[in-house]
N, C-alpha and C positions, 0 to 999 in steps of 0.2 A: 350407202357404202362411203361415200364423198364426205359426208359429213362425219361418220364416224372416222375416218381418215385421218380427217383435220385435224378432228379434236383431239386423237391422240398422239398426231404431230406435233400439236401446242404442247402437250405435256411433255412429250420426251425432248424438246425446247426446252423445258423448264427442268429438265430432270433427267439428263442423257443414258444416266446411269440403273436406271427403272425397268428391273428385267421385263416384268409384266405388261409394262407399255408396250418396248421395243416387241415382244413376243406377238404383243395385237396388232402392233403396226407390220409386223411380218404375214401374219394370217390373215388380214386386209388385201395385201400385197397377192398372196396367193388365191383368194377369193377371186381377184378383176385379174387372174394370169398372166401376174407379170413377176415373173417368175428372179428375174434378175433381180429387182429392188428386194423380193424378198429375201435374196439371198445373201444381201448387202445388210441386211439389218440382223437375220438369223448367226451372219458370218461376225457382225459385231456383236451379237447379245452372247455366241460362246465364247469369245474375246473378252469380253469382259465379266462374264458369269459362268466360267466353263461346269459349272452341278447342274446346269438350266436342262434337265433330261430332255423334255418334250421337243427344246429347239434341235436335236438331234434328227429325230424322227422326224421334223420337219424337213430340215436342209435334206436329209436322206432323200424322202419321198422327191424333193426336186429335183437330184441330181437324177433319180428316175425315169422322171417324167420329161427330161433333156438329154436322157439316154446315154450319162456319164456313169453307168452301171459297175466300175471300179472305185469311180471316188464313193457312190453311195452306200456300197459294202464300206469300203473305208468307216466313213461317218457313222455308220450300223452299229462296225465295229469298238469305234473309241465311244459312242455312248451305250453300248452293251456293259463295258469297263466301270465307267459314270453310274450309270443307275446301281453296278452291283454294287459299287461302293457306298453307294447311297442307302442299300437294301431297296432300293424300288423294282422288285422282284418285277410286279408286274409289264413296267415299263420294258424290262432286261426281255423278258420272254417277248413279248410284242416284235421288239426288235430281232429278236431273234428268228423269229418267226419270219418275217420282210427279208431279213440275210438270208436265210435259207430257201427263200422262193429264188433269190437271183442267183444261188448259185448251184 
């Protein structure tokens, strides 16, 4: 996990703006639960790539699992919006699905 870490820290060094990167270096983050860093890079990759659907259901599922169960309806919320826009039905249902467990 360390090494692949690394290595995709060099890149988004090289390339800050690399949805794909920052998205792995978030799931890295969430893999060894540390839950904060990922929330820091998840919180800059919708920042700067707000269509980036998955990192939605990412940030969601943390704010979950840290028991912030208003901000992560919230986030459900605005990427439910996102995927429809996008037509990524399926991502939209998913999420929709996760909002409706919490509430």
């Amino acid at each position: 996990m360390i090494n692949r870490l690394n290595s995709l820290l060099e890149l988004h060094k090289k390339d800050p703006m690399d949805s794909f990167v920052t998205y792995g270096i978030a799931l890295e983050y969430i893999s060894a639960n540390d839950y904060q860093k990922a929330e820091e890079y998840l919180s800059l990759l919708l920042k700067n790539d707000p269509k980036y659907v998955p990192a939605y259901m990412q940030l969601a599922m943390i704010k979950e699992k840290v028991d912030d169960m208003e901000e992560a309806k919230r986030i459900y919320r605005e990427g439910i919006v996102v995927a429809k826009e996008l037509n990524d039905i399926k991502a939209a249902r998913e999420m929709e699905e996760f909002l409706n467990d919490l509430e």
